[in-house]
N, C-alpha and C positions, 0 to 999 in steps of 0.2 A: 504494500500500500504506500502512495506518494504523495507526504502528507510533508511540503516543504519546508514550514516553520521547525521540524525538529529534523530538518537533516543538517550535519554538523555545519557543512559550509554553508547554511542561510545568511546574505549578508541581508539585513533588514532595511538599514539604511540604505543600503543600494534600489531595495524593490522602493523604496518609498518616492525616493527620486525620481525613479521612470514613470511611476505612475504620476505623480505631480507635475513632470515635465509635459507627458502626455497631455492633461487635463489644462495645466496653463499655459501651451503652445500659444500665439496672438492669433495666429493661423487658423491651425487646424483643431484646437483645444476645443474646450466644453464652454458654447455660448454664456452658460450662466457664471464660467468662472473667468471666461475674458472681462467680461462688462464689470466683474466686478474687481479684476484688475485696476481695467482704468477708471471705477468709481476710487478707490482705498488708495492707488499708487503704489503696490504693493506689487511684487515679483515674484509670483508663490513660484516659479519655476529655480528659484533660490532656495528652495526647501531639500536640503542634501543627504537629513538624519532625524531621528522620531525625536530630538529634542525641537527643531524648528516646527513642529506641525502645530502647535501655540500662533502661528502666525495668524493661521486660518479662524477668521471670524466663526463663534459658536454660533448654532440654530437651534430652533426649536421643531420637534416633527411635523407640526401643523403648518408649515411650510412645502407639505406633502399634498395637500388637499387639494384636491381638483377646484375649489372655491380660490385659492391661494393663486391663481395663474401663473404660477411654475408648473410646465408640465415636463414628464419625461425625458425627452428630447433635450432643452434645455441643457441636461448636465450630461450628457453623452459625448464626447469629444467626437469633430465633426470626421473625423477619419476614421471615426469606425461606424457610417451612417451607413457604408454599402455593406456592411455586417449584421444589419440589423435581425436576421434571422438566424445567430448565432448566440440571441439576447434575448431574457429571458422576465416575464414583472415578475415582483416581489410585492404584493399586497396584504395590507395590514387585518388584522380580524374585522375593524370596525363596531369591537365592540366598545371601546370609552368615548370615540368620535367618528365622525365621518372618514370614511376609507381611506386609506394613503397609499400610493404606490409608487413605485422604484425598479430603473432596468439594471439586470444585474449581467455579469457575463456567464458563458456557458463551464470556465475555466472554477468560476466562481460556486457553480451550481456543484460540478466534480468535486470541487476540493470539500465546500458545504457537508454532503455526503461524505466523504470518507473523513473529515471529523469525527461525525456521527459516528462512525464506525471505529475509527479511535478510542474515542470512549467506551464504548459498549462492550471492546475489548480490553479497555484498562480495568473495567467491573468484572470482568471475568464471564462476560452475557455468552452463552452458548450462543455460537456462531449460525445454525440451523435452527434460532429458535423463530415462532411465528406471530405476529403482534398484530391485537387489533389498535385500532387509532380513531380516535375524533376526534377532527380540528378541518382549519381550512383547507381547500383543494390546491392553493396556489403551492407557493414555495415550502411551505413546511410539510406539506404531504406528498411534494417529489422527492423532498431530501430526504424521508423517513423513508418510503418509497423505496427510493435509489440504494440508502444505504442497506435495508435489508434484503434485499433480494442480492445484491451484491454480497452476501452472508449466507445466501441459501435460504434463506427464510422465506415466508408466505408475508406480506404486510394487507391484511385485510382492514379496509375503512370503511367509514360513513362519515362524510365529510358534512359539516352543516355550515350553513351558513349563520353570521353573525352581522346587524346590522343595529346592536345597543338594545336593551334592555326593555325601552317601550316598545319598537318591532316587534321582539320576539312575546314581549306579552299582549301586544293585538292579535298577535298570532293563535296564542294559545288560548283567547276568548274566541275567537273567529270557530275553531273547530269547537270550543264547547257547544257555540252556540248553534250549529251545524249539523251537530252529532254523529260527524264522521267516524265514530266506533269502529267501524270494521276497515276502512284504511288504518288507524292508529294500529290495531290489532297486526294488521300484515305487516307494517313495521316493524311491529315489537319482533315477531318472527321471523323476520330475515334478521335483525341484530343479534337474536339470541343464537342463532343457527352460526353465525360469525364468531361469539363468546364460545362456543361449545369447540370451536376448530382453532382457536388461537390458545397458545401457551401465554403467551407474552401481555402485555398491554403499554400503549402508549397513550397519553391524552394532554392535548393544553389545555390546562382547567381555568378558562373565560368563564366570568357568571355567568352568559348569555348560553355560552355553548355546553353549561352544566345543566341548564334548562333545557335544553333541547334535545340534551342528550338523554335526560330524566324523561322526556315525552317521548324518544325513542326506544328506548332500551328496557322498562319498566313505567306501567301503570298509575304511578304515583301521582298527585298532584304537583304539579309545578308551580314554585312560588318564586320570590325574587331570592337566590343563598349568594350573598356576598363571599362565604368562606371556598377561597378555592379548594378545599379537603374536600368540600361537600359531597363530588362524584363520586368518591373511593369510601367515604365516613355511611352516607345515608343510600347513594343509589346500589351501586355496585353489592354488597352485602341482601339486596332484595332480587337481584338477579339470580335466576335458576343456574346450576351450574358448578357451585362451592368456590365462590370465585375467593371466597375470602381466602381458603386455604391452599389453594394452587400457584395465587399468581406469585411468577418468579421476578419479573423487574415491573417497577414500577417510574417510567421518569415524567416528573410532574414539574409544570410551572404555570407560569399567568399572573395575571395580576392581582397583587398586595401577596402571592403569596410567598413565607416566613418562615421562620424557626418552629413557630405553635402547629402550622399546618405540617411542617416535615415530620413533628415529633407523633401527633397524632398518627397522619397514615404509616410510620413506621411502626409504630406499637398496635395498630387492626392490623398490618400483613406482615408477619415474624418473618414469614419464609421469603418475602422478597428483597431485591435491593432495589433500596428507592433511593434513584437520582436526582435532585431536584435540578431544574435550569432556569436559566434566565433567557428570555431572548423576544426578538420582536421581527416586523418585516426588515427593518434596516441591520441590525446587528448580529444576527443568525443565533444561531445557540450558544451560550456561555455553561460549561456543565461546571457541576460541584466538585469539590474535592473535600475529604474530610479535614479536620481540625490537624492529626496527627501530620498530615503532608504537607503541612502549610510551612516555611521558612523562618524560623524564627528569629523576633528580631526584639531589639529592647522596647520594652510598652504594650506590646503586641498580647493583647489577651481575648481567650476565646470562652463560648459556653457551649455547654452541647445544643444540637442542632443548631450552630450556624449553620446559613448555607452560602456556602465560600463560592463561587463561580471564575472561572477565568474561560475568557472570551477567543475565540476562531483566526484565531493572530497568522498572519497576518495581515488577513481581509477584514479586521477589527479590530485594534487596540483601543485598549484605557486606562484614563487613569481619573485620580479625584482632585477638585481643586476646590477653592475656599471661595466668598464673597467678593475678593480681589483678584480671583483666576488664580491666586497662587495654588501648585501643586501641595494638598497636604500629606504630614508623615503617613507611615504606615501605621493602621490602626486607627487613624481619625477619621471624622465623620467630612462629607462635602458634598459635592454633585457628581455624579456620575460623568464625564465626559468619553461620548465614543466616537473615534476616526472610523470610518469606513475609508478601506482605501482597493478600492477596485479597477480595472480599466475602462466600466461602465459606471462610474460612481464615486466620486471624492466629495466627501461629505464628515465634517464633523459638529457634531449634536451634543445638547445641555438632556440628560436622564434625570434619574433618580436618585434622591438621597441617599449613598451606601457608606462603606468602612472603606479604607483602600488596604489592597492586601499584598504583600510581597510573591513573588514566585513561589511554588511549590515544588515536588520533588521530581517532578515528572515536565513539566512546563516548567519551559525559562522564563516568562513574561510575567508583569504583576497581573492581580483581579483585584475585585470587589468585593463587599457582604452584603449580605441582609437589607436588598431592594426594595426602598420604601417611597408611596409618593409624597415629595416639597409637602409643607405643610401652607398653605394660602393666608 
């Protein structure tokens, strides 16, 4: 498997500058990053080393929105426009706002994938095992997709759609008031029929798409469950099947979710290993590492269930910074800052409140902790 960040000669600084060079060419670079050239005066084609990527003004993801008139295109460097079917969206759940999407490369899609598979290998996940999934169709069900069947495995989905939490409960008033019973029923048994054929299980636990998944998989009423556990604590455990005591991996994320949720669904499933991840349309998946692996360093203290993440380096890096963008130590609290640094895509973004966290034993590159949203 050709997974570059960890082959010894990665020069990082090298990939970073091509890709920058690329993106701020005056010529042929990325419309949205020339104009903003010559708004700032700035020569991002002067970025040589992951220290200068600070040059690059922060965003926010709502700069994603089709309402935003930034579209796609925009940040596509114009030399690779006869490429275009080499390229690939990345769109967001849509469950905390309106959709966002992002073209990525095909180089991007590969390496995505075989991260995946990185990990799943570093848990020790039986290579031929077979995993159901629900979540979106776009980018996170090719990468799941890609990376198991590239393992032998079967990746059986039901992909839902997610368009925020009032949708999904007009939704689920529409069929009560309908009485589609017997569609709802044939649902339920094609998902059950799916659960009865997979070892495995993968899920991005979305409120929206806990709900939905709760109207497919199981009978139960649907209500609004903030807690990301929710699908593995309350749905999953009503499914025929013994899911409680079969399932062997469990990797879970989404949004708020935490330490309280990792520690729950690891104490309902003894026998599996639950990975928790981070991740979204722009920053791909950031998996966990436990406390034991983490580099230690002075100050640096843990509790159980952290959930440690480092990030898809190096089509992602991050790090955390303060109020004044300064970078803080290891162990402090800040904002989350992610580079995406693609040939489809140079882009760095303001996240989530996390800890910054030094290299672990297996990754060179720093992560984060315990992904929380800004407080307003």
């Amino acid at each position: 498997m050709n997974v570059p960040h960890l082959d010894k000669g990665f020069d990082i600084d090298a990939y970073i500058s091509d890709i920058v060079k690329l993106h701020g060419d005056k010529k042929n670079g990325s419309p949205y990053w020339i104009k903003w050239q010559e708004k700032t005066g700035i020569d991002i084609t002067s970025i040589d080393c992951i220290d200068d990527l600070s040059i690059l003004s922060l965003h926010e993801p709502d700069v994603f929105k089709v309402e935003s008139g930034l579209t796609s295109l925009d940040l596509i460097p114009k030399s690779l426009r006869n490429q275009r079917g080499t390229l690939f969206p990345t769109v967001s759940s849509g469950t905390t706002s309106a959709k966002k999407t992002a073209l990525r490369s095909n180089e991007y899609r590969i390496g995505s994938a075989q991260w995946w598979s990185y990990n799943l290998d570093h848990y020790k996940i039986p290579r031929d095992l077979d995993c159901f999934g629900v979540g979106t169709a776009q980018f996170w069900g090719k990468n799941v997709e890609d990376s198991i069947n590239a393992r032998n495995g079967i990746f059986y989905p039901i992909y839902v759609e997610t368009r925020g939490v009032k949708n999904v409960l007009v939704e689920v008033t529409k069929l009560k008031s309908e009485s589609r019973l017997e569609e709802a029923d044939g649902r339920l048994e094609e998902a059950q029929d799916l659960l009865e054929k997979a070892q495995g299980l993968m899920i991005k636990t979305f409120g929206p798409m806990i709900e939905e998944t709760a109207r497919i998989i199981t009978p139960i009423q649907p209500g609004i469950m903030s807690n990301p556990a929710t699908l593995y604590l309350e749905v999953l455990p009503k499914v025929p099947g013994g899911w409680r005591e079969k399932l062997q991996c469990a990797i879970v994320g989404g949004d708020s979710f935490g330490p309280e949720a990792f520690r729950a669904i690891t104490e309902m499933y003894p026998k599996a290993k639950v990975i928790p991840y981070f991740g979204h349309f722009l920053s791909g998946a950031a998996f966990h590492r436990p406390n034991k692996s983490i580099k230690k360093v002075t100050g640096l203290k843990s509790k159980p269930f952290d959930c440690n993440y480092y990030p898809s380096y190096p089509w992602n890096i991050t790090t955390v910074i303060d109020d004044k963008e300064n970078v803080v130590d290891f162990g402090e609290e800040g904002r989350l800052v992610l580079t995406t640094l693609d040939k489809a895509l140079l882009w760095r973004g303001l996240e989530d409140v996390v800890d910054r966290l030094p290299p672990c034993s297996d990754l060179p590159w720093e992560g984060f902790r315990n992904a929380r949203r800004p407080s307003v």
